[in-house]
C-alpha positions in Angstrom: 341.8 190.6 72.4 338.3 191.5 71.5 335.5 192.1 73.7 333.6 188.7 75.1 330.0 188.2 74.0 326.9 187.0 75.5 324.4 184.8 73.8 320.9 185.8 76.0 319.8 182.3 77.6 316.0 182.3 78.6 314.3 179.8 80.1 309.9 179.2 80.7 307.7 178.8 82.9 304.9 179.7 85.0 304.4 181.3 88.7 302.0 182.5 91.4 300.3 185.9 92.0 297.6 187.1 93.4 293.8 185.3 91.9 291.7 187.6 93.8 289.0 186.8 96.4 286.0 184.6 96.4 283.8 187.3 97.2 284.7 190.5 96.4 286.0 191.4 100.0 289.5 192.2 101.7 291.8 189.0 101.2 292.3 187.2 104.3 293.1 183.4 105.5 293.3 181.9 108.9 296.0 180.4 110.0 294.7 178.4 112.5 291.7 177.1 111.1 292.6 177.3 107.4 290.0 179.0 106.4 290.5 181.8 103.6 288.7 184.5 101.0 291.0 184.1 98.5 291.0 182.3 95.4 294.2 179.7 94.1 296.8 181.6 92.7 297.2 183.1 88.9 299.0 181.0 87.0 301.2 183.5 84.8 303.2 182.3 81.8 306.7 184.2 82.1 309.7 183.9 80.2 312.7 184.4 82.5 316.0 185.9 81.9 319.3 184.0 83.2 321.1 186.2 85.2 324.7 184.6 83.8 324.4 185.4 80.4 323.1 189.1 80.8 325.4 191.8 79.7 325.4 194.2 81.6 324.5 192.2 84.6 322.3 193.7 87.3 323.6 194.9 90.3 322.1 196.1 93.7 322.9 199.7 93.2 321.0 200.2 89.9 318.4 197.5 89.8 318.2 196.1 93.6 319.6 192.7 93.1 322.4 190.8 91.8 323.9 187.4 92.0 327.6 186.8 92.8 329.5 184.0 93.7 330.4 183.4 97.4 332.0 180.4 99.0 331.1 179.6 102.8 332.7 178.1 105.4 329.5 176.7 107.0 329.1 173.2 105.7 326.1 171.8 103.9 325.0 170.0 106.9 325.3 172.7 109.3 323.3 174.8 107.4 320.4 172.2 106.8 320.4 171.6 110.5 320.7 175.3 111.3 317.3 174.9 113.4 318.0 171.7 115.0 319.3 172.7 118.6 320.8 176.0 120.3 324.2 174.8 119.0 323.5 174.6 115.7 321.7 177.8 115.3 324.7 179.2 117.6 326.7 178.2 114.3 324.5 180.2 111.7 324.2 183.3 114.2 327.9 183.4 114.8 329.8 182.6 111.4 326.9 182.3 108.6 325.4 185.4 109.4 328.9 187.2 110.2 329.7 186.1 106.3 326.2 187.6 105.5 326.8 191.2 106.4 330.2 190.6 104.7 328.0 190.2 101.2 325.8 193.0 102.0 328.2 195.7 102.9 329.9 195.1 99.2 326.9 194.7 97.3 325.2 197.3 98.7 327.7 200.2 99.7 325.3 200.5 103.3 326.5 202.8 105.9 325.4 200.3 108.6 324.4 196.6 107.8 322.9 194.5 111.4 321.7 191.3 110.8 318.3 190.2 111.4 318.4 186.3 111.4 318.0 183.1 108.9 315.2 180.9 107.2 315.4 177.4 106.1 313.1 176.3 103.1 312.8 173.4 101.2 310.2 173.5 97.7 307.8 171.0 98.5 304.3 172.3 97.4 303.2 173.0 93.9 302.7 176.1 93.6 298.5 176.1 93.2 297.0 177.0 96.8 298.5 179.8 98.6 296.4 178.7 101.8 297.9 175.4 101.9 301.1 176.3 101.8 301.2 179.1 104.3 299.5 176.7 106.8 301.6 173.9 106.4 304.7 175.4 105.8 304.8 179.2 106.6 306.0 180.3 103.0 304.4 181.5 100.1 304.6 180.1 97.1 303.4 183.1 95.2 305.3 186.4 94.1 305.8 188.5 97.0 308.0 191.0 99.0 308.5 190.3 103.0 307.5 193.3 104.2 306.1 197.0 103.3 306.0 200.2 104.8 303.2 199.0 107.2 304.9 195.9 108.5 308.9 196.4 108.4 308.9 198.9 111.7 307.2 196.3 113.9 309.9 193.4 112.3 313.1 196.1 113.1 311.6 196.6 116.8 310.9 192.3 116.9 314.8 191.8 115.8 317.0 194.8 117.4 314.5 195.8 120.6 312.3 198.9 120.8 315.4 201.3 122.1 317.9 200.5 119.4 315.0 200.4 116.7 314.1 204.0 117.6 317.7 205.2 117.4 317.5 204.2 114.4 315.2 205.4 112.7 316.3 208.4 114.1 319.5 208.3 113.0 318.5 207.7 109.3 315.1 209.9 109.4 314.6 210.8 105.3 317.4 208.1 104.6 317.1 205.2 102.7 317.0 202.3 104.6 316.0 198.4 103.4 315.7 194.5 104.4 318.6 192.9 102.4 317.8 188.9 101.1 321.2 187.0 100.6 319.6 183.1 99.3 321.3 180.6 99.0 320.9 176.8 98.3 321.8 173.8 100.3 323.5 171.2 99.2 322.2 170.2 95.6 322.2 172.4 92.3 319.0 174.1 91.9 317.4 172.5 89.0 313.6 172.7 90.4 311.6 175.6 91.6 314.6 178.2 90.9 314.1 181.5 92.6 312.5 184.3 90.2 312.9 187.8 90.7 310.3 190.5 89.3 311.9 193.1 87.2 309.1 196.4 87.3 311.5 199.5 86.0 309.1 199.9 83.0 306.4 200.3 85.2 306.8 203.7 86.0 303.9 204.3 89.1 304.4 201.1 90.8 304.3 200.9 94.3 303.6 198.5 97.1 299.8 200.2 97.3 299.1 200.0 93.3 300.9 196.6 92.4 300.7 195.0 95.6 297.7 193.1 97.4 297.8 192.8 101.0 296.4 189.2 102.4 295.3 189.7 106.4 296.6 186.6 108.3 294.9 185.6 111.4 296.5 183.8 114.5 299.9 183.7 112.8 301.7 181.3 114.6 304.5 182.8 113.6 304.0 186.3 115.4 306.4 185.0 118.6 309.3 184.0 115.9 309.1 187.2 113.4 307.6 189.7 115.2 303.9 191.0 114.6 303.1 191.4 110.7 299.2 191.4 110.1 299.1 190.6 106.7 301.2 189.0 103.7 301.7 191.5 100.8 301.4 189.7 97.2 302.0 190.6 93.5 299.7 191.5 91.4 299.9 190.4 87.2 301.3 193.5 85.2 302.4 192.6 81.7 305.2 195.1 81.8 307.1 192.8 84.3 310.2 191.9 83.4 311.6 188.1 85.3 315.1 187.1 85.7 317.0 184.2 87.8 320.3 182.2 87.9 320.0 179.1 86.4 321.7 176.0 88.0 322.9 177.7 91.3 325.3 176.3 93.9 326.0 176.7 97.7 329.3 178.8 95.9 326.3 181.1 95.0 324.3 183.7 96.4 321.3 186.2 95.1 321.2 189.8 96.9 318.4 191.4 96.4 316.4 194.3 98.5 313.1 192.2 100.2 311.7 195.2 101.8 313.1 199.4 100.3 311.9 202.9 101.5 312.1 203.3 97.8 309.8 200.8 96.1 311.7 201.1 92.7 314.0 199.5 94.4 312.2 196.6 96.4 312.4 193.1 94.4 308.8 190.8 94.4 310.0 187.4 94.2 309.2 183.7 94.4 309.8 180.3 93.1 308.6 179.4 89.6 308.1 176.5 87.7 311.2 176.3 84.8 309.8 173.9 82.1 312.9 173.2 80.9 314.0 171.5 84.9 315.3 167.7 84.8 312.3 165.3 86.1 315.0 164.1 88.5 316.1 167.2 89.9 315.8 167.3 93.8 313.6 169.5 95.6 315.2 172.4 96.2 316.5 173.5 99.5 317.8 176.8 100.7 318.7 179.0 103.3 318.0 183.3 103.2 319.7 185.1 105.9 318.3 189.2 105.7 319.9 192.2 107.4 318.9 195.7 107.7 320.4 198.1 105.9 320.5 201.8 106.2 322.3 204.2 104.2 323.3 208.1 103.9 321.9 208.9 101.4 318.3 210.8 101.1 315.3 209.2 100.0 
């Protein structure tokens, strides 16, 4: 039987990054107030890559993300309501997250996976004022990463205590070690504001200090939930990027992919861009990302 063949299916459509500042200075916004330095996102024209019809596919090992297919036995409605009371998060923390670490260990061969906790998001805004959105909602509707060498150490002491976060790092001192993304939508097909991930191999020097643009936050009401962070860290435009995503995902679905990585070949910017091609009627899309730490064996 011969070989099967893939046709390449692309998709396009435009997304966030960083616009710069209104006045030359350090990026910052307020959370409190709402006041801000920077300008409204670039708007960057990108043709995207769907993930089902790649041959060879990506895969966590090589590229630092992959989709795969992964049916849960948390309803639709518990996960949507995963915030609403102790009992319901009691049902994410318990068997959600449990199937979490499940997906990680396979996909990414980690000597220790721990989980760090779960987000619910639904796409509301439009994608044109960065300040807006991280007021309202807490997201970003712009490329980013969650968290860089400056900020992951005080999110691994916020999630596992100070002790246990010291062992640690200890433990894996000149090992690779990561904050591992498993996203998944609720309830509907994605057909609007489908998750993109950024694709930088043929950029050879990039790095979180030479691609990335860090956005100070003041009175983050958020510090008490996440831990203390300082500052958001955004994407800057490099025509060399490469953008892929998996077009009409289910809740059967997931997408793996390394948010924060000791090696930042590895680490994979992301964010929700507009798909031309998506059906007026398409519901807003809602999702849930659950992260764990990894650390592995191996050296840096």
């Amino acid at each position: 039987m011969p070989a099967a063949t893939f046709t390449p299916h692309f998709t396009s459509g435009t997304v966030g990054m960083f616009g710069g500042t209104k006045d030359g200075k350090e990026p910052y916004v307020n959370l409190k107030t709402g006041i801000a330095n920077v300008n409204k996102p670039e708007r960057v024209s990108v043709t995207v890559e769907d993930m089902r019809s790649m041959d060879p596919k990506t895969t966590f090992a090589k590229n630092g993300y992959e989709f795969r297919s992964h049916v849960t036995s948390v309803t639709p409605e518990q996960l949507a309501h995963g915030n609403d009371s102790p009992e319901a998060k009691k049902i994410i923390d318990d068997n959600y997250l449990s199937e979490v670490v499940q997906i990680v260990k396979e996909a990414t061969g980690g000597a220790e996976v721990i989980p760090s906790g779960f987000q619910l998001r639904t796409q509301v805004q439009d994608g044109n004022d960065i300040v807006k959105s991280k007021v309202a909602t807490g997201s970003l509707n712009v490329v980013h990463v969650d968290r860089d060498p400056e900020t992951v150490q005080p999110r691994l002491t916020h999630k596992v205590g100070e002790e246990r976060a010291e062992a640690l790092l200890k433990k894996y001192k000149g090992k690779k070690w990561a904050q591992v993304n498993v996203w998944r939508p609720i309830g509907d097909t994605v057909g609007k504001w489908p998750l993109l991930l950024v694709n930088h191999e043929k950029v050879p020097d990039w790095d979180y200090d030479t691609h990335m643009v860090r956005i100070s936050t003041i009175d983050d009401p958020a510090v008490q939930r996440r831990g203390a962070k300082g500052h958001e860290t955004i994407l800057k435009n490099d025509p060399r990027y490469v953008y892929h995503y998996a077009s009409n995902l289910t809740i059967d679905e997931v997408l793996v992919f390394a948010s924060f990585h000791t090696d930042p070949k590895m680490v994979v910017p992301h964010g929700a861009f507009w798909d031309k091609n998506s059906p007026e009627e398409a519901p807003m899309r809602r999702s849930i990302e659950a992260r764990c730490w990894v650390f592995w064996d191996e050296d840096e």
